[in-house]
C-alpha positions as CSV (number, residue, x, y, z in Angstrom):
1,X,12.8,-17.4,-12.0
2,X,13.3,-13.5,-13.0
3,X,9.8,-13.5,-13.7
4,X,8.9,-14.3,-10.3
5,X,11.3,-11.8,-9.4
6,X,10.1,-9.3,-11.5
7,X,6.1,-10.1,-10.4
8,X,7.4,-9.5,-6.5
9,X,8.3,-6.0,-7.9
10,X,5.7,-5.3,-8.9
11,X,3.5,-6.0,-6.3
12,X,5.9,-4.0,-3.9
13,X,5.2,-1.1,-5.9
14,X,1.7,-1.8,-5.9
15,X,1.6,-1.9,-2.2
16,X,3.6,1.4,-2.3
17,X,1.1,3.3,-4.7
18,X,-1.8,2.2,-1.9
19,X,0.3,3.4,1.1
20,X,0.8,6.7,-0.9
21,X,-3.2,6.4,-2.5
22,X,-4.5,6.2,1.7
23,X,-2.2,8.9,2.8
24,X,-3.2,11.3,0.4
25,X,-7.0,10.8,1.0
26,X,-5.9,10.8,4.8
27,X,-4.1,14.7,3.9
28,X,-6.8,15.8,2.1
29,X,-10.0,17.9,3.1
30,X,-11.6,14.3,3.1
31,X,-14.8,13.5,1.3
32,X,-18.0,15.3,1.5
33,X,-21.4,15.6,0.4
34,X,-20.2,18.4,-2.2
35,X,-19.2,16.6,-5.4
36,X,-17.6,20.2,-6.3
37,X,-15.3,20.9,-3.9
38,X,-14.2,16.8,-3.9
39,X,-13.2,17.5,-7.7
40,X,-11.2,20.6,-6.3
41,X,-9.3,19.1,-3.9
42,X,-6.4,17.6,-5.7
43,X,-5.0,15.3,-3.0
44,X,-7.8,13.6,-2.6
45,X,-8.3,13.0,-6.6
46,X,-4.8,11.6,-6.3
47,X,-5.0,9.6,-3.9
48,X,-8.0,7.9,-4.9
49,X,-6.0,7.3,-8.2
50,X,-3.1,6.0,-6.4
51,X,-5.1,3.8,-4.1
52,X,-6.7,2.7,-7.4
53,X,-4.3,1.7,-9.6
54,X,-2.6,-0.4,-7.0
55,X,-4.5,-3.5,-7.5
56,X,-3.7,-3.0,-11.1
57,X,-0.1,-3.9,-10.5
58,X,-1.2,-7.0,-8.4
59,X,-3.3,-8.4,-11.7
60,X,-0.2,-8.1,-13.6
61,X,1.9,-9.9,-11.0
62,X,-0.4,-12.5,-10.8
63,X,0.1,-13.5,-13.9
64,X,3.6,-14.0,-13.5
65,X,3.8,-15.3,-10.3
66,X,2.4,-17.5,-8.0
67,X,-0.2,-16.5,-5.8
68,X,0.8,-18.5,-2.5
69,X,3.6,-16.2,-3.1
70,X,2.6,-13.1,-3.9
71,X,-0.8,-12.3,-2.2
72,X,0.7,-12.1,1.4
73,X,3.2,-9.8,-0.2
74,X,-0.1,-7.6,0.0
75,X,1.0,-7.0,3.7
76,X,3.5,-4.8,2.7
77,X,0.6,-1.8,2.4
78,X,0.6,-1.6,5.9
79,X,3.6,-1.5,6.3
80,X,4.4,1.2,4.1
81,X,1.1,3.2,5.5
82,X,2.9,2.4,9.1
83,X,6.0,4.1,8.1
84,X,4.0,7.2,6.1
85,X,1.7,7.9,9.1
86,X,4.8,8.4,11.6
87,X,7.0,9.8,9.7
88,X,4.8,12.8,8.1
89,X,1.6,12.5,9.8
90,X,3.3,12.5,13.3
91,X,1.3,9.5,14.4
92,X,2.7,7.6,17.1
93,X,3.4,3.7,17.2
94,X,3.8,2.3,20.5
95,X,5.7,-1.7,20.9
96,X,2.9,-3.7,20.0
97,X,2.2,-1.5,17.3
98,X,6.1,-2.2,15.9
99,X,5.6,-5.6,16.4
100,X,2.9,-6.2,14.6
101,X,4.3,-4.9,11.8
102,X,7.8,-7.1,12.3
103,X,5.6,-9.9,12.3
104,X,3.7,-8.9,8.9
105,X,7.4,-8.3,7.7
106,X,8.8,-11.9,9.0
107,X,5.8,-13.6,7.3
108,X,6.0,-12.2,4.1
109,X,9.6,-13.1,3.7
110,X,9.0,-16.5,5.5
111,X,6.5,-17.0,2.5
112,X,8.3,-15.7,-0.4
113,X,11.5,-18.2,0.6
């Protein structure tokens, strides 16, 4: 049981290094032709490392846990990226938008019980 416990950790914090990975590349200059001035730009070498190691954390959870279980845990990504693009992007999230991401929160607990 705590090892199925500990394998939804770690897929939550997977989910939250991607959220972060896709918001960095979405702050940075954004990729271009110009392998140079890609190297330079820091935020958008860390967030392709973020983004990156992410499914790192899922392989180890998998391992632990079962996958009916875990893999719509995955939907937690948007969720986080949801959250990241309103509150320091300034995006805006209308109803449906909200709702949508209740339902990806209903179903991942619905799923996990």
């Amino acid at each position: 049981m705590i090892m199925k416990i500990i394998a939804i950790g770690i897929v939550i914090i997977g989910t939250l290094l991607g959220a972060i990975g896709a918001f960095l590349i979405k702050k940075s200059k954004g990729i271009k032709i110009n392998i140079r001035s890609m190297m330079k730009d820091k935020l958008l070498i860390l967030g392709i490392a973020a983004y990156g190691i992410s499914p790192t954390f899922n392989i180890i959870a998998f391992k632990w846990g079962e996958l009916t279980m875990l893999y719509p845990l995955i939907t937690f990504t948007y969720i986080w990226s949801s959250i990241f693009a309103v509150k320091y992007l300034g995006e805006k999230m209308n109803a449906y938008k909200w709702t949508g991401v209740l339902f990806l929160i209903l179903g991942a607990v619905f799923v996990v019980r």
